[in-house]
C-alpha positions as CSV (number, residue, x, y, z in Angstrom):
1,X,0.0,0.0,0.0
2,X,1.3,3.2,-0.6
3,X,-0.7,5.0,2.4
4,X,2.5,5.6,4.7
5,X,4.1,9.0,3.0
6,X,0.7,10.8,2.8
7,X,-0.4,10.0,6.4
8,X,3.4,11.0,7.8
9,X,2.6,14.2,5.7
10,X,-1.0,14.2,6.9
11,X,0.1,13.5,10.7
12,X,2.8,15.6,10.9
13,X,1.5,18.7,9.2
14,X,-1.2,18.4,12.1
15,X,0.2,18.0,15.5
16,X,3.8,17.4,16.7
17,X,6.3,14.9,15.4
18,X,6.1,12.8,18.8
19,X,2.4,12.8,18.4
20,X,2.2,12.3,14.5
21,X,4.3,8.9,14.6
22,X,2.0,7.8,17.1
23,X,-1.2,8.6,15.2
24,X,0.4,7.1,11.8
25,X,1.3,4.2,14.1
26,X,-2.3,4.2,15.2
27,X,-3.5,4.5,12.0
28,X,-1.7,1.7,10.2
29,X,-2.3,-0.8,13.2
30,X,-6.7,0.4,12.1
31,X,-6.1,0.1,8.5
32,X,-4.2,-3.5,8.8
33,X,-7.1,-4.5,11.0
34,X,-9.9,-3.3,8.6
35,X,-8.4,-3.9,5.8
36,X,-11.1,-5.6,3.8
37,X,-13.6,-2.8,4.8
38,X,-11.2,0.5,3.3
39,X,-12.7,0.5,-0.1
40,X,-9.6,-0.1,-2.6
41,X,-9.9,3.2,-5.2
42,X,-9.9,5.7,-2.4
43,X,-7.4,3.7,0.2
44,X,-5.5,7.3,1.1
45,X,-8.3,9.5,1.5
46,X,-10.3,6.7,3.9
47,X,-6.8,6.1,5.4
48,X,-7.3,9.9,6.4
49,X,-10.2,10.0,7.6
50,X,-8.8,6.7,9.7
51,X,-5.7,9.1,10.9
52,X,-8.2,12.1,11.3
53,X,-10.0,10.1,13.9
54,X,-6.9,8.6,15.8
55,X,-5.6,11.8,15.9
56,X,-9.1,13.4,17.7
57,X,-8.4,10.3,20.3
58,X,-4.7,11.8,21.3
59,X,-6.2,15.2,21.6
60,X,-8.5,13.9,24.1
61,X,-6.0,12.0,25.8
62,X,-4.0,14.7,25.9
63,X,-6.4,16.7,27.1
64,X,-7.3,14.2,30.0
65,X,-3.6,14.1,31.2
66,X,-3.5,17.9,30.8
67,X,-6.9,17.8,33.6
68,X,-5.3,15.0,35.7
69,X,-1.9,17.0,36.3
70,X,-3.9,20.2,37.0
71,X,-6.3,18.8,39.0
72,X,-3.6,17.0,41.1
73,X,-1.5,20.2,41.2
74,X,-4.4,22.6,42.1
75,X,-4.3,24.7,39.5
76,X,-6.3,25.7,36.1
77,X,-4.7,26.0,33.3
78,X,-5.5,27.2,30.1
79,X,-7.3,24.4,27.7
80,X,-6.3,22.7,25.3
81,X,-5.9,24.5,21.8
82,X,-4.8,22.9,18.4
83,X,-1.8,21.1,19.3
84,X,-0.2,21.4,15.3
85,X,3.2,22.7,15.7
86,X,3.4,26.1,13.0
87,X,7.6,25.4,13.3
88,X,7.0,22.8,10.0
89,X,4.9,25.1,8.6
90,X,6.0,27.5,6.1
91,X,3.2,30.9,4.5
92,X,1.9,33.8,5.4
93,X,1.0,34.9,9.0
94,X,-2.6,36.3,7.8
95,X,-3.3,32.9,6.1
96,X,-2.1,31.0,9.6
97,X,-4.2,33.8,11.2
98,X,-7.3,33.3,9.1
99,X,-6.8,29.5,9.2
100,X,-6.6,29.7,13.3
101,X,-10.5,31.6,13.1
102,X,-12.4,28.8,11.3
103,X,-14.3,26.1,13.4
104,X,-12.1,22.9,13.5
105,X,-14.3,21.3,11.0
106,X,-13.6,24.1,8.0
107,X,-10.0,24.2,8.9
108,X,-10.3,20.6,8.0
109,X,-11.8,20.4,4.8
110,X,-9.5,23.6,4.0
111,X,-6.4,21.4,4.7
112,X,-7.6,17.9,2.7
113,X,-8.3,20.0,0.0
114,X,-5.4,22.6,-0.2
115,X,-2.6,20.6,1.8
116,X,-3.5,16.9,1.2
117,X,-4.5,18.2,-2.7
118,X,-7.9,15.8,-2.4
119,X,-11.0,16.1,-4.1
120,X,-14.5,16.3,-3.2
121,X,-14.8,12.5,-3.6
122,X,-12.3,11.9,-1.8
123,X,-13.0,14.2,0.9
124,X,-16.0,12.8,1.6
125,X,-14.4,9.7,1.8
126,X,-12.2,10.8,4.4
127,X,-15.3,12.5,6.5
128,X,-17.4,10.0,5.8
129,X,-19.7,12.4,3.9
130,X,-20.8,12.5,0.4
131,X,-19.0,14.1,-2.3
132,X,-21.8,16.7,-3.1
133,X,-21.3,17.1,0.8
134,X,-18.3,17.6,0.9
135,X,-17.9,19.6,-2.6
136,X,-20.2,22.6,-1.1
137,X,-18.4,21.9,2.7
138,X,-15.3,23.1,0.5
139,X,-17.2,26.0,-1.1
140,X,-18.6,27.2,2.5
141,X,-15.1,26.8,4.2
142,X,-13.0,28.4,1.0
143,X,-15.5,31.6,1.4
144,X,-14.8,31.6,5.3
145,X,-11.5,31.6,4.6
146,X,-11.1,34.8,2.5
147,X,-13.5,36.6,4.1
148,X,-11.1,36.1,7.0
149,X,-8.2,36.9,5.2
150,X,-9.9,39.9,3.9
151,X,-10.4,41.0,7.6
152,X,-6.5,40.3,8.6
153,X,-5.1,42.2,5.5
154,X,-7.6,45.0,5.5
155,X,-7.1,45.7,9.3
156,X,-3.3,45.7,9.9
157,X,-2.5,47.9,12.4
158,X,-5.5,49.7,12.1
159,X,-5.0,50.6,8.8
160,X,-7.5,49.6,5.5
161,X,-5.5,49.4,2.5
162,X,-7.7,51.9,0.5
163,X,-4.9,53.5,-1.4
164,X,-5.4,57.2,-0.9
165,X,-6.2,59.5,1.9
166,X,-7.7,62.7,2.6
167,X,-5.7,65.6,3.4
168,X,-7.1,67.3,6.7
169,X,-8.1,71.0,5.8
């Protein structure tokens, strides 16, 4: 199977590297088990959805041990946020910014289609969800998505990037 590069990519382009050998670990050890159930013409983008779901379960655990420790230490602490490391990833700090502001599930189907390079079929393979589903999913989140960049470069430092301004009188 050639489902090992694009779940390293997958995993690591998500959380840390730790974390993402663990999920790909994870995943593998699912897919080997179900084997006869990932449907053969969309093995990566099912494989995905596989590591998409293994990874969800270390954010929990995560989360868990993160409640454990403070609860045995006596303190709150701030929760849990995206635990993808930016160091690996290289663009724009608006786009990162604007990313950051969608709900976990647009950030998704922004990242299978745009990082993975997957297709509405196969997205929906990967959510579970049918391609129409997931073709308009794509549409919704890819509007979200500039209207937030719109917002980050329009409002730099206070600033709209109208071109000219008015001299005072």
């Amino acid at each position: 199977m050639q489902v090992y590069e694009p779940l390293q990519a997958y995993a690591h382009r998500r959380t840390d590297a730790a974390t993402a050998d663990d999920v790909v670990a994870e995943t593998l050890l699912v897919l080997w088990r179900r084997l006869e159930e990932a449907p053969v013409d969309q093995i990566v983008p099912w494989a995905y959805g596989v590591a998409r779901r293994c990874l969800a379960n270390q954010r929990r655990g995560g989360q868990r041990r993160l409640a454990l420790v403070d609860r045995l230490a006596g303190e709150r602490s701030l929760p849990l946020v995206d635990g993808a490391s930016n160091d690996e990833r290289t663009g724009d700090d608006a786009l990162l910014a604007a990313l950051a502001e969608l709900s976990a599930d647009d950030r998704e189907v922004i990242q299978l289609w745009a990082w993975e390079q997957l297709q509405p079929r196969e997205i929906g393979a990967a959510l579970g969800i049918t391609a129409n589903a997931a073709s308009i999913r794509v549409h919704r989140a890819k509007q979200r998505l500039a209207a937030a960049m719109e917002r980050k470069t329009t409002h730099r430092d206070g600033h709209t990037d109208v071109g000219h301004t008015q001299e005072a009188p």
